[in-house]
Backbone of each chain as ProteinMPNN parsed JSONL, in Angstrom:
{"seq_chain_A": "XXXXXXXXXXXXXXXXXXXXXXXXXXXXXXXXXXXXXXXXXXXXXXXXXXXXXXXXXXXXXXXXXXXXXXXXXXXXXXXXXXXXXXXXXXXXXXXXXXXXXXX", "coords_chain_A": {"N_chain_A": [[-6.59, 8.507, -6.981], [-8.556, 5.143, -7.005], [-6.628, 2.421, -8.08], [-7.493, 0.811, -11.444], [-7.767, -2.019, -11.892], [-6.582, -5.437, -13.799], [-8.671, -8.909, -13.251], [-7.172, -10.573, -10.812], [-4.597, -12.755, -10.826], [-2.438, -10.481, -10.389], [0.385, -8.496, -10.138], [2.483, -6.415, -7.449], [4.293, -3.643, -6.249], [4.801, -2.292, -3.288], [5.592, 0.686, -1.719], [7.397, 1.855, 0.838], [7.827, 5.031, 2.393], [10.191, 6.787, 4.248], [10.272, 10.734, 4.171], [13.362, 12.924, 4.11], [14.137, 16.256, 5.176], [14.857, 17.531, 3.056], [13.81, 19.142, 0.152], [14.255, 19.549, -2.343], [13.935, 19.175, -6.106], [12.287, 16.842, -5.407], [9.639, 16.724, -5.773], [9.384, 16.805, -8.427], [10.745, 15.291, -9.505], [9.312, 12.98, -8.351], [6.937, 13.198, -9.505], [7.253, 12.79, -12.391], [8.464, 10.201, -12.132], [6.36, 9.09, -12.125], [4.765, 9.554, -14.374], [6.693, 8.022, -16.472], [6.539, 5.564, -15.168], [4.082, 4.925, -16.178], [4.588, 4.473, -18.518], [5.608, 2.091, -18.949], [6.05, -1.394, -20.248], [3.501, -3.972, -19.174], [2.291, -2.346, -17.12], [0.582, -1.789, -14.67], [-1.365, 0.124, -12.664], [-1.273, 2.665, -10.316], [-1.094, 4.109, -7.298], [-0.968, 6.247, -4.319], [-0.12, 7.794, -1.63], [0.857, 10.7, 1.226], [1.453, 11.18, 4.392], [2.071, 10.864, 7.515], [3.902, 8.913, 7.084], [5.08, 7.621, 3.587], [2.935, 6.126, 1.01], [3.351, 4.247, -1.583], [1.452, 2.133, -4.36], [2.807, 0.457, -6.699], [0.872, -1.425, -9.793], [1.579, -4.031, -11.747], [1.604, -6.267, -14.167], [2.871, -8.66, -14.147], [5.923, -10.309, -12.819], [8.187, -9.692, -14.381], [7.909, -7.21, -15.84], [8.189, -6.199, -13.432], [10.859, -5.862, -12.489], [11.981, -5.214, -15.085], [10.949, -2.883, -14.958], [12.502, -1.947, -12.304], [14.994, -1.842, -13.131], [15.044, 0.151, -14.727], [17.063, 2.971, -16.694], [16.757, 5.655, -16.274], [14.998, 5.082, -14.07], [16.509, 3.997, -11.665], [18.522, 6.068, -11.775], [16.9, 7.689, -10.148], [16.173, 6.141, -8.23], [18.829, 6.14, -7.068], [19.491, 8.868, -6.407], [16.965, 9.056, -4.244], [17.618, 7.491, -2.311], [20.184, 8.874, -1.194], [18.82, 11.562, -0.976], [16.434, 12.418, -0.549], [15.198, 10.483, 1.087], [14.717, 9.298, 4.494], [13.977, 6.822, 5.699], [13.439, 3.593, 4.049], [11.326, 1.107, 2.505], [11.166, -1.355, 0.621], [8.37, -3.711, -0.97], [7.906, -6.661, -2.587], [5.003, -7.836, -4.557], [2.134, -10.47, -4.978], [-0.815, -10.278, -6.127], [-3.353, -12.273, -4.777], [-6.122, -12.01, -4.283], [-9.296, -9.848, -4.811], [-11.505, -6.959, -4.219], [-14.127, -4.766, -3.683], [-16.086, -1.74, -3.723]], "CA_chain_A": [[-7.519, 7.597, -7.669], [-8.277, 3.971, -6.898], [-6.604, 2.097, -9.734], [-8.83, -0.095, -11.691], [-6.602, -3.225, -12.107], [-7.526, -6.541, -13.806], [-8.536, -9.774, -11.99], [-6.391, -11.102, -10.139], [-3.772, -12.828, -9.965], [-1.208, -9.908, -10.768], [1.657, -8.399, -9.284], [2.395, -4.803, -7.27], [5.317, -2.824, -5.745], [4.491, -1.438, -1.935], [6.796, 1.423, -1.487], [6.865, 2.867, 1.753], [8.854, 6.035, 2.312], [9.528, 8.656, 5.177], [10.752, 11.17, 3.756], [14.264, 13.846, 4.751], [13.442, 17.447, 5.1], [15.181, 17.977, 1.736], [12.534, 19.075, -1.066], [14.906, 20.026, -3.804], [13.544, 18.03, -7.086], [11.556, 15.799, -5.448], [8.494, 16.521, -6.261], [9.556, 16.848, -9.819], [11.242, 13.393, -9.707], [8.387, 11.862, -8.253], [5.993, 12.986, -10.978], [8.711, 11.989, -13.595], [8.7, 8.581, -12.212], [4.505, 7.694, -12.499], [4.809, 9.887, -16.256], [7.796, 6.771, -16.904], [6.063, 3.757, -15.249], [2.622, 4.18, -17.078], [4.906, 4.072, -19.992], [6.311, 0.66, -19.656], [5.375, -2.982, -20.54], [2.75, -4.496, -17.904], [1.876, -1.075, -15.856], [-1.71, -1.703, -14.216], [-1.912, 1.59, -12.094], [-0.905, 3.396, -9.12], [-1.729, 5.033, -5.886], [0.03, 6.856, -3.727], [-0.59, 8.75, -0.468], [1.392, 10.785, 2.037], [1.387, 12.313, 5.718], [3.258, 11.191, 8.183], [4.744, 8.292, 5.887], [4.674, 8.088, 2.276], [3.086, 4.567, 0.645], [2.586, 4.473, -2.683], [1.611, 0.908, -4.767], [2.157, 0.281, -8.248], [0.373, -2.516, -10.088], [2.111, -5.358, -12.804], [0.798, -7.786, -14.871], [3.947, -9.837, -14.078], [7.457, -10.238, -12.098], [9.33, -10.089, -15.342], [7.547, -6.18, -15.968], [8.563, -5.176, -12.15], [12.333, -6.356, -12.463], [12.475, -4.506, -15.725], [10.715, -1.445, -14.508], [13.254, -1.514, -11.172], [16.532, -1.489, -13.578], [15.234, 1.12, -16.007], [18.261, 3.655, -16.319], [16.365, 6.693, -15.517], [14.566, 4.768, -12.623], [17.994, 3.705, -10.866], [18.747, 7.668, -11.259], [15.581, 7.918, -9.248], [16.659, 5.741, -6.81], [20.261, 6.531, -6.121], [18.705, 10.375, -5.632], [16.124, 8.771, -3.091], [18.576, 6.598, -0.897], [20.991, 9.944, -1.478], [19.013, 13.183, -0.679], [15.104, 12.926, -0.304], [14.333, 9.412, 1.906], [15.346, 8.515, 5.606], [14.206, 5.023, 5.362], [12.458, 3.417, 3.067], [10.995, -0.738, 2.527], [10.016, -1.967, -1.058], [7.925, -4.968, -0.889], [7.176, -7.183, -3.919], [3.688, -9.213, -4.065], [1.431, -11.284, -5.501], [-1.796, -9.933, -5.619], [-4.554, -13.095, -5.43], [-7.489, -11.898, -4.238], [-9.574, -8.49, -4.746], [-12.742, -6.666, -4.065], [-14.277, -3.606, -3.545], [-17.242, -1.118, -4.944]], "C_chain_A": [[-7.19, 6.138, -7.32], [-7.779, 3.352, -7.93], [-7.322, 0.598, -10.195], [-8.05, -1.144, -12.294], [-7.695, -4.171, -12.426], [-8.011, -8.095, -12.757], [-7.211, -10.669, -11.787], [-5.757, -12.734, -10.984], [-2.546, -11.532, -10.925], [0.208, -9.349, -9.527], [1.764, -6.782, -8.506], [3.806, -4.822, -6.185], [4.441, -2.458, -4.477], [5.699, -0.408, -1.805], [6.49, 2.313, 0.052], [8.065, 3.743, 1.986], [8.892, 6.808, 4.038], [10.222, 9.462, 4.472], [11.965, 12.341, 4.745], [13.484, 15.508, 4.76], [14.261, 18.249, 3.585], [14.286, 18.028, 0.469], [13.033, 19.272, -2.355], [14.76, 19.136, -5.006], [12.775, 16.919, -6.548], [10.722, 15.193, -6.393], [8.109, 16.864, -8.146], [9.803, 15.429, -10.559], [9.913, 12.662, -9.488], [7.195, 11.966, -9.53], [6.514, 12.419, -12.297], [8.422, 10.537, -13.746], [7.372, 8.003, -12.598], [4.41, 8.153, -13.692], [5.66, 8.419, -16.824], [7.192, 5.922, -16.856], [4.733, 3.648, -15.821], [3.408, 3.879, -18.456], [5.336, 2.437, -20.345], [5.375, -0.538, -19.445], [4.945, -3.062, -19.023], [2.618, -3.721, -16.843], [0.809, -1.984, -16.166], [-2.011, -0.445, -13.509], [-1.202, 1.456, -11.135], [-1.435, 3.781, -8.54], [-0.738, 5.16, -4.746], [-0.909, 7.963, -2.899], [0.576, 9.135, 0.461], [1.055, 11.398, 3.078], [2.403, 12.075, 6.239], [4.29, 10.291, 7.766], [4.087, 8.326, 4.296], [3.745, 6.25, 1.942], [2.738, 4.863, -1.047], [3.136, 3.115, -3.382], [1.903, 1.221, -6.11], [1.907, -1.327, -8.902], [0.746, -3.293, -11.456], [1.38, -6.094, -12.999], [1.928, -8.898, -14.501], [5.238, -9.399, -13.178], [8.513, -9.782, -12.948], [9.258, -7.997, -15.613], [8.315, -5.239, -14.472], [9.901, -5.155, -11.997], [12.622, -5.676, -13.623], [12.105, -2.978, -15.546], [11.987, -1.278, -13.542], [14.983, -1.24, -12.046], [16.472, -0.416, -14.759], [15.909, 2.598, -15.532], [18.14, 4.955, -15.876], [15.773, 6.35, -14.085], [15.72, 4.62, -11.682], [18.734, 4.844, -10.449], [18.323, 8.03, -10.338], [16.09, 7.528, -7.771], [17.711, 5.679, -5.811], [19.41, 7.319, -5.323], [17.878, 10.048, -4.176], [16.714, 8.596, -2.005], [19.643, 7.745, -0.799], [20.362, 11.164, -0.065], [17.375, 12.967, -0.122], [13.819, 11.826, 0.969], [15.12, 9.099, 3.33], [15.256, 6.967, 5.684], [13.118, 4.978, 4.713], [11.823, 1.501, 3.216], [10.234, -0.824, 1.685], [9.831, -3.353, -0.59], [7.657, -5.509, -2.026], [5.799, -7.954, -3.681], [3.206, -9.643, -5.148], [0.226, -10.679, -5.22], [-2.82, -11.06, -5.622], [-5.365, -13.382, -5.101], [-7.87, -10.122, -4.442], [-10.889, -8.181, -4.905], [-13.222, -5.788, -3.454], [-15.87, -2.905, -4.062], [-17.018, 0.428, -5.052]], "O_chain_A": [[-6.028, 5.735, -7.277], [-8.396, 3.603, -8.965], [-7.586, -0.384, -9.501], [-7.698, -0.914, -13.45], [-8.859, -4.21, -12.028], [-7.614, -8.192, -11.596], [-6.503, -11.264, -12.599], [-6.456, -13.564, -11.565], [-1.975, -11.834, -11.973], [0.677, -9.808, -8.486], [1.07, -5.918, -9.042], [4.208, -5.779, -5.524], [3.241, -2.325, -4.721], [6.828, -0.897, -1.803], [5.617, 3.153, 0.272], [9.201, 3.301, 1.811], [7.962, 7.207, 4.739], [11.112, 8.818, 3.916], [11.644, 12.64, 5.895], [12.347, 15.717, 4.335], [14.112, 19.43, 3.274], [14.068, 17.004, -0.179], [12.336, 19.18, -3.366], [15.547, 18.19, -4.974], [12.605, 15.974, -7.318], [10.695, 14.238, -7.17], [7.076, 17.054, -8.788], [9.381, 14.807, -11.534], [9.467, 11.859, -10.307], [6.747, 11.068, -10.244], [5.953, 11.606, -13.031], [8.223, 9.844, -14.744], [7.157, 6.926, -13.155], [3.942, 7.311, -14.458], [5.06, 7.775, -17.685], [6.952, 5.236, -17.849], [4.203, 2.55, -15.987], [2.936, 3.167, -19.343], [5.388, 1.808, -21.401], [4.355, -0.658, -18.767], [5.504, -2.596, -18.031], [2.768, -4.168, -15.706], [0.342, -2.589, -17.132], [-3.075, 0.077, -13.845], [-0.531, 0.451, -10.901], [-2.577, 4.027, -8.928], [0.091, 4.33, -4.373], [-1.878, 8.648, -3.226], [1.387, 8.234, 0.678], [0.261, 12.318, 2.881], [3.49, 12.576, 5.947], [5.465, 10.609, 7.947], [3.035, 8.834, 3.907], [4.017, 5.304, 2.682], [1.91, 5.663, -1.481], [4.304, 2.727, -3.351], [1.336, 2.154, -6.679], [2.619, -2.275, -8.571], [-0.044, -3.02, -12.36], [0.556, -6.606, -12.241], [1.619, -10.08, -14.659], [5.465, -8.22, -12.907], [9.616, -9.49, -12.487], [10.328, -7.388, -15.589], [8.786, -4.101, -14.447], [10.256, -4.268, -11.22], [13.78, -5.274, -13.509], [12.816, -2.043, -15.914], [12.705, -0.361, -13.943], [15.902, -0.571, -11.573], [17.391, -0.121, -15.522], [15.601, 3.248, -14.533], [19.032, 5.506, -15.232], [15.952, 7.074, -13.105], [15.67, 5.432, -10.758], [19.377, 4.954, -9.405], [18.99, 8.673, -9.527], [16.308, 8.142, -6.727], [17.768, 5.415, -4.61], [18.821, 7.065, -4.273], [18.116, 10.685, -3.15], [16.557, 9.214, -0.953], [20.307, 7.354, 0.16], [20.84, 11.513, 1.014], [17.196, 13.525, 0.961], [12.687, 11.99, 1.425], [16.241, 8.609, 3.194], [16.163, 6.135, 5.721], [12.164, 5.754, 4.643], [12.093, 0.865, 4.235], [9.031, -0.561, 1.669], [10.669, -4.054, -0.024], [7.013, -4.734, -2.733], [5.601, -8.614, -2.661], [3.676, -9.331, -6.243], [0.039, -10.464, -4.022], [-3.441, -10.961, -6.68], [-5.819, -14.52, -5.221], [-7.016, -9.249, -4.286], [-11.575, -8.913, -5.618], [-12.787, -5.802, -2.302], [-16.67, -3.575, -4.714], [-17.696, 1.097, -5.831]]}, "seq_chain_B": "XXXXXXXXXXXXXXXXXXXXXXXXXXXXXXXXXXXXXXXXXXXXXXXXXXXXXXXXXXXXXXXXXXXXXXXXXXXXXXXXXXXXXXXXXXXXXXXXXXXXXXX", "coords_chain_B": {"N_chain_B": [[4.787, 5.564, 10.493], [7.465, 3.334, 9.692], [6.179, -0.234, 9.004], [8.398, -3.313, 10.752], [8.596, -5.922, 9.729], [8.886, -9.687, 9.202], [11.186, -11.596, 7.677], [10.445, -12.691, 4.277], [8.505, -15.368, 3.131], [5.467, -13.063, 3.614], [2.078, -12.149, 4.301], [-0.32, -9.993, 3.07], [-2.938, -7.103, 3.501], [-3.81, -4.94, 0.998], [-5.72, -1.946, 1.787], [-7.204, 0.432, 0.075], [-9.189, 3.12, -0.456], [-11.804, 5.881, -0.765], [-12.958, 8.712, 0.989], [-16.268, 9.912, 1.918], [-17.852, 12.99, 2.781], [-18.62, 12.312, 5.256], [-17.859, 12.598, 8.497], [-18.431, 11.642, 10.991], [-17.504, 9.733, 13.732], [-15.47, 8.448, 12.436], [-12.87, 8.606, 12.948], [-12.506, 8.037, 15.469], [-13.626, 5.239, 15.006], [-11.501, 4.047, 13.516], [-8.815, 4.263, 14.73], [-9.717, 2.634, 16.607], [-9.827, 0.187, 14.774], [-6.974, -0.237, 14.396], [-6.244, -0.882, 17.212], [-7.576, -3.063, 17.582], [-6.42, -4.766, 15.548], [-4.108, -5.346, 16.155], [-3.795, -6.928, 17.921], [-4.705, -9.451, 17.325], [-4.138, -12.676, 16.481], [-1.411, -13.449, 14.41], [-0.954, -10.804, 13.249], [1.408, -8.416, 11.863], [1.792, -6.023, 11.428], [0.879, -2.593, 10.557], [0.672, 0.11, 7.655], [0.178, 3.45, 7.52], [-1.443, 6.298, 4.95], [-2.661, 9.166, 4.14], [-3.993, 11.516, 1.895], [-5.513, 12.237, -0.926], [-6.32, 9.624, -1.502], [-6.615, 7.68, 0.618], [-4.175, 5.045, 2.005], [-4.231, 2.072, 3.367], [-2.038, -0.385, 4.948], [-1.757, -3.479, 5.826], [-0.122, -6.395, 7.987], [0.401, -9.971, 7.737], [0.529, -13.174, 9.39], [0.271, -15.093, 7.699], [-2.303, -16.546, 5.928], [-4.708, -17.351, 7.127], [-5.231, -16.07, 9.419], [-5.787, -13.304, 8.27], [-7.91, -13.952, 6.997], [-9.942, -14.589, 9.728], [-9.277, -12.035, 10.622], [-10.934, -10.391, 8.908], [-13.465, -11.497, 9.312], [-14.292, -10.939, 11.752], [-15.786, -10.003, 14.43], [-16.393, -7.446, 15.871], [-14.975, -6.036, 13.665], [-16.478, -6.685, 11.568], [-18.531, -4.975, 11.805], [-17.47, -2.498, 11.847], [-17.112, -2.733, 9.212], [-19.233, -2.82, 7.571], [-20.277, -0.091, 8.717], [-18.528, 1.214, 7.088], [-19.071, 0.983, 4.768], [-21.603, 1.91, 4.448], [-21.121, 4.72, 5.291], [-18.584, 6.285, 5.865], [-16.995, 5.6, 2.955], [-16.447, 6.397, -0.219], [-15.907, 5.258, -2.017], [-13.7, 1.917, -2.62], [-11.106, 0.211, -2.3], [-9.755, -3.821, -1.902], [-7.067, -5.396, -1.586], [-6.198, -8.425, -0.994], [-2.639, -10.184, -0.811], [0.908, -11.518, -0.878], [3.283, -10.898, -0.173], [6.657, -11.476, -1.351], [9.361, -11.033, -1.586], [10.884, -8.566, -0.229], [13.21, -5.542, 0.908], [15.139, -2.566, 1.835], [16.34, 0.12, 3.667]], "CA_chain_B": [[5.758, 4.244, 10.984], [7.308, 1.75, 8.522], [6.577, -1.642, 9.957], [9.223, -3.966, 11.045], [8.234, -6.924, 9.073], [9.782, -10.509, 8.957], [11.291, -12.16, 6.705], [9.528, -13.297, 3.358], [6.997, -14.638, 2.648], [4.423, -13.316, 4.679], [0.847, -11.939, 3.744], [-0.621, -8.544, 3.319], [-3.884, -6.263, 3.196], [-3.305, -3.749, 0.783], [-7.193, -1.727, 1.347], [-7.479, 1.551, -0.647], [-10.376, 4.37, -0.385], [-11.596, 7.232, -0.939], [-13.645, 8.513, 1.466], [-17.336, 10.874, 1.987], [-17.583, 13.872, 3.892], [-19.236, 12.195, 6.804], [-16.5, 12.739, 9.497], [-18.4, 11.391, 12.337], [-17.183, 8.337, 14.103], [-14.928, 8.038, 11.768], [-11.26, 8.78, 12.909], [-12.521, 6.895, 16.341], [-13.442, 3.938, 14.923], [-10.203, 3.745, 12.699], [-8.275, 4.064, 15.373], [-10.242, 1.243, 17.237], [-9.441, -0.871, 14.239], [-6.05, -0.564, 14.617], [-6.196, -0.946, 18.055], [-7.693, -4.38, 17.707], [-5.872, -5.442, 14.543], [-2.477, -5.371, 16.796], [-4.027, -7.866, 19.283], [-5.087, -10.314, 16.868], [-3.329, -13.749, 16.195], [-0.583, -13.1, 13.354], [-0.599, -9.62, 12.854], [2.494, -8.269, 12.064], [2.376, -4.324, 11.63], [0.537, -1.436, 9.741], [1.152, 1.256, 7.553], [-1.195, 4.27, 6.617], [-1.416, 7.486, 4.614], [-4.132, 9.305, 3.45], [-4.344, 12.512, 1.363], [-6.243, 12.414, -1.924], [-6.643, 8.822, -1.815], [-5.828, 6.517, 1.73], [-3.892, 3.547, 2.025], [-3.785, 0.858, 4.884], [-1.226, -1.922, 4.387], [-1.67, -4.397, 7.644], [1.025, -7.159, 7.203], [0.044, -10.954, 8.288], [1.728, -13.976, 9.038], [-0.262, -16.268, 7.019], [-3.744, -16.068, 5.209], [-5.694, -18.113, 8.118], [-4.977, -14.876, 10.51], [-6.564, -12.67, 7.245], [-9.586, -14.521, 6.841], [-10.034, -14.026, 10.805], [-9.526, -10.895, 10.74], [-12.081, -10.433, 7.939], [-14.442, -11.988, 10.032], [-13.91, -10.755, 13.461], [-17.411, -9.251, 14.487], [-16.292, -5.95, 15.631], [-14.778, -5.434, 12.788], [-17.675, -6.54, 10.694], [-19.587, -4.045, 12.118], [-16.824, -1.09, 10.9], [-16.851, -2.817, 7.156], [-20.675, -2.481, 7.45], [-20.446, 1.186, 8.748], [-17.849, 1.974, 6.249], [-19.564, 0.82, 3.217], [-22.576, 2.924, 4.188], [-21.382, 6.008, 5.724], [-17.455, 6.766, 5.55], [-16.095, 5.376, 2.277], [-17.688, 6.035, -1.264], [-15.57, 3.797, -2.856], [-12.754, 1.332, -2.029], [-10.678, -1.774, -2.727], [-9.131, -4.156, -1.289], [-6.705, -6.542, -2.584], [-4.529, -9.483, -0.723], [-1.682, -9.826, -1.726], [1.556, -12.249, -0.751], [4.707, -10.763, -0.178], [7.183, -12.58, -1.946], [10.92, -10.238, -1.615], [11.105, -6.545, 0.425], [14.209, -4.683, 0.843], [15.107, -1.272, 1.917], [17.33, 0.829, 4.495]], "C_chain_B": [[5.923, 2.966, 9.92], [7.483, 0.671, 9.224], [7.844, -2.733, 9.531], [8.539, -5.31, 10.485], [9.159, -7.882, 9.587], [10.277, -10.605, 8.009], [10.488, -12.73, 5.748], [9.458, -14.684, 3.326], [6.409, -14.771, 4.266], [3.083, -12.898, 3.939], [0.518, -10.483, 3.961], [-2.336, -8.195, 2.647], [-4.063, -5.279, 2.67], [-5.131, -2.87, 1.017], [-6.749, 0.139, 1.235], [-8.661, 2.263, -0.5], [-10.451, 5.571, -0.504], [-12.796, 7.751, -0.012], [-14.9, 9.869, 1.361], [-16.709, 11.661, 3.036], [-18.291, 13.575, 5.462], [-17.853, 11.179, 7.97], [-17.029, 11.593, 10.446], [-18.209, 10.011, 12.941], [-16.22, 7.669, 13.704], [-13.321, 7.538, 12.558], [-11.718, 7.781, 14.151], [-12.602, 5.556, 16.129], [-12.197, 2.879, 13.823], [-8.575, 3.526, 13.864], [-8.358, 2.808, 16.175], [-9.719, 0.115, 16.197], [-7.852, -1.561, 14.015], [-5.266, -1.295, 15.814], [-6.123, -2.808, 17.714], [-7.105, -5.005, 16.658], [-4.425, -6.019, 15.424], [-2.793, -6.306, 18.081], [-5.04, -8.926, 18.14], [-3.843, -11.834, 16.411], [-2.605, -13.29, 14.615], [-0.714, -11.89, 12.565], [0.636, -9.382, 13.166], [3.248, -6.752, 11.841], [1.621, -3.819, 10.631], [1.2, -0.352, 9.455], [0.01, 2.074, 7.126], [-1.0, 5.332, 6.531], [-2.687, 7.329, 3.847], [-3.723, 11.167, 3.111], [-5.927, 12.899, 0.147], [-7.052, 11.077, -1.67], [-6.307, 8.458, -0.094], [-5.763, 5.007, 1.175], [-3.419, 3.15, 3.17], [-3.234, -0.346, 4.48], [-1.306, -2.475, 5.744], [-1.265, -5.601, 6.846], [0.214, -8.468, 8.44], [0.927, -11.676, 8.065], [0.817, -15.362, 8.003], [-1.849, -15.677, 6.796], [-5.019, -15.987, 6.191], [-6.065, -16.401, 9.013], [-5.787, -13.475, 9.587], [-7.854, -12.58, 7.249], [-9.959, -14.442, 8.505], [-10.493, -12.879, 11.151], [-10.645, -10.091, 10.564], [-13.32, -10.573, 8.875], [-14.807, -11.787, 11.489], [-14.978, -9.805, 13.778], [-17.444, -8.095, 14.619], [-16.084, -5.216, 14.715], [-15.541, -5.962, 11.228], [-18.429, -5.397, 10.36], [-18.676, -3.008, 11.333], [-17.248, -1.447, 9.581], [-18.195, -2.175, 6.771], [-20.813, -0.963, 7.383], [-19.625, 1.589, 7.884], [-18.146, 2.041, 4.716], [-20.774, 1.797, 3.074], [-22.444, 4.42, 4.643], [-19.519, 6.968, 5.027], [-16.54, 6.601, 4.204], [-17.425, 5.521, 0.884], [-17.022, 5.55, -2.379], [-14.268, 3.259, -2.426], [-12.134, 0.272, -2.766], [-10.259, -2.564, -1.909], [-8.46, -5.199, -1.772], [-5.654, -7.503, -1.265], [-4.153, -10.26, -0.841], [-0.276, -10.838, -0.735], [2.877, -11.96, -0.513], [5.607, -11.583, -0.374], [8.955, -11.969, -1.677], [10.661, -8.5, -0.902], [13.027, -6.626, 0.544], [13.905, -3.167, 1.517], [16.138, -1.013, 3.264], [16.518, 1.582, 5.709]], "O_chain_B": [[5.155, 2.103, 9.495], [8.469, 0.416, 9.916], [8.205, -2.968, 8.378], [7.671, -5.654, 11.288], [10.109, -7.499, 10.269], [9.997, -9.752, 7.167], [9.614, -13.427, 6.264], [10.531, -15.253, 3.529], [6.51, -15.498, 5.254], [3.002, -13.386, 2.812], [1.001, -9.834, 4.889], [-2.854, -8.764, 1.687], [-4.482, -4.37, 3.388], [-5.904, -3.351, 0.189], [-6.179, 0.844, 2.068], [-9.466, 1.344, -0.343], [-9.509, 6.358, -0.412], [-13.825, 7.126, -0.267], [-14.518, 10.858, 0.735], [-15.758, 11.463, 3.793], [-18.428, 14.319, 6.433], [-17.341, 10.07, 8.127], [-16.27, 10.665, 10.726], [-18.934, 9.131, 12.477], [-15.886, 6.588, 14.188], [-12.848, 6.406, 12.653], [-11.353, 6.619, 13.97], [-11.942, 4.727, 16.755], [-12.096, 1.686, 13.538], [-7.598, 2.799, 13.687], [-7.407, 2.063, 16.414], [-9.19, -0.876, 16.7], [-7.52, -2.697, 13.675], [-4.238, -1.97, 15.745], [-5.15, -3.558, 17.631], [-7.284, -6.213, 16.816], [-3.881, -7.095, 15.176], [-2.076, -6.35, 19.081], [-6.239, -8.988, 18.412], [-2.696, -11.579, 16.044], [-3.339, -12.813, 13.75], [-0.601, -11.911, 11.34], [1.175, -9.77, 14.203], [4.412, -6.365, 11.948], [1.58, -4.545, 9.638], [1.991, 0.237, 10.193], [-0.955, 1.62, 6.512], [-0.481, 5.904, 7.49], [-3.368, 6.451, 3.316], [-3.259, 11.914, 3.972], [-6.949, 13.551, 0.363], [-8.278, 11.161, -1.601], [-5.545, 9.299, 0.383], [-6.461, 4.236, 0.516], [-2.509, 3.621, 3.853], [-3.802, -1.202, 3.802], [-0.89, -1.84, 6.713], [-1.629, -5.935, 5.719], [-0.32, -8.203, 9.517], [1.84, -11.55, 7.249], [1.194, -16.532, 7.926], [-2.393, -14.703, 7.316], [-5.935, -15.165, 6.227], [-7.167, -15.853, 9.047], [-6.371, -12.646, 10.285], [-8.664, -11.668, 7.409], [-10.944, -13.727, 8.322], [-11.543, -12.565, 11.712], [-11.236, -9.38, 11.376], [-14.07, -9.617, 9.066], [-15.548, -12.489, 12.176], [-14.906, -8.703, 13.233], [-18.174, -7.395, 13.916], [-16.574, -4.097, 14.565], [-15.182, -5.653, 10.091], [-18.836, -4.938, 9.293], [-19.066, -2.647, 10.223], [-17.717, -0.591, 8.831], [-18.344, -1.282, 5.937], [-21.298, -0.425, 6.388], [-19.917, 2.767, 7.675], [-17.717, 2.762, 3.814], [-21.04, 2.394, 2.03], [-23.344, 5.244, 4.477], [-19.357, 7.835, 4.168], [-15.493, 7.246, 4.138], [-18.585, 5.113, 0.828], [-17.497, 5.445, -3.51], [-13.573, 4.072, -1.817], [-12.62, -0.394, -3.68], [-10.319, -2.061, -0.787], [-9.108, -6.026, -2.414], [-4.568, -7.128, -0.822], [-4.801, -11.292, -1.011], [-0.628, -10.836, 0.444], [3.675, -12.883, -0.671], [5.582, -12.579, 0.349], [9.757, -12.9, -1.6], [10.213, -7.51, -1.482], [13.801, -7.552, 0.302], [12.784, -2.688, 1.692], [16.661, -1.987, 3.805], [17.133, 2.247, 6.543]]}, "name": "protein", "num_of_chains": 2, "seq": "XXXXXXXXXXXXXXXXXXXXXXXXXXXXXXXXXXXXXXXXXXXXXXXXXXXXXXXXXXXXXXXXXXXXXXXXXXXXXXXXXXXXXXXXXXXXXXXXXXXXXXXXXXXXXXXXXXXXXXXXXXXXXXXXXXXXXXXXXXXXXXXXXXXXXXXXXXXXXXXXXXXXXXXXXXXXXXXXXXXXXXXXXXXXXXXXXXXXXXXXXXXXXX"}
């Protein structure tokens, strides 16, 4: 699903992944983690796609929301595990989103 | 392929879709757009997955090279054909890279 974010100017995560050939909990973890981040202060949505890399955005109302999402103590679980067992390389981007448009 | 970025800040295209079942022309002229995105003044690398949803992140070095892009006649013509044939709904947001990371 496209996510239906407000106007602009907010904030979003880029995550890009490849992933290892290890599947054990992933795909348990990864649902775990978008059940968690709709839960916290200043979610706007998500999207996420994979083939031959992974990308998946998620969308903030603020910097202060994405810095407390990235140290929450189950997320940091998340992300040892990632850089551990389930990602070859990875590259989080932070942004600014301040323009948008679509139909 | 996760692109090799610079250093921050640079600029980004995050564009999202979902697309119709009309295949034809499609994957060729997506390819073409990549083609010519990578021979444009301050492009600086794409990423893309597509399952449920696709996402194309194409990374810039500045906005000017964006708005260009935007405007670049061939690839008028795709936005045109993609609004009426291949995509039945979309977004597009950009967006500022401000901090990345990763391994």
């Amino acid at each position: 699903m496209i996510a239906e974010t407000p106007a602009p100017p907010y904030y979003a995560v880029i995550f890009t992944s490849v992933r290892t050939d290890d599947d054990l909990g992933y795909a348990e973890m990864a649902d775990r983690m978008v059940a968690l981040a709709e839960q916290q202060p200043g979610f706007l949505g998500i999207e996420s796609a994979r083939n031959d890399i992974g990308i998946t955005v998620s969308y903030w109302a603020d910097m202060v929301s994405i810095k407390k999402w990235k140290m929450n103590i189950e997320h940091l679980e998340a992300q040892r595990l990632g850089h551990e067992k389930w990602y070859s390389s990875f590259k989080t981007r932070i942004v600014k989103v301040e323009r948008d448009y679509g139909f």
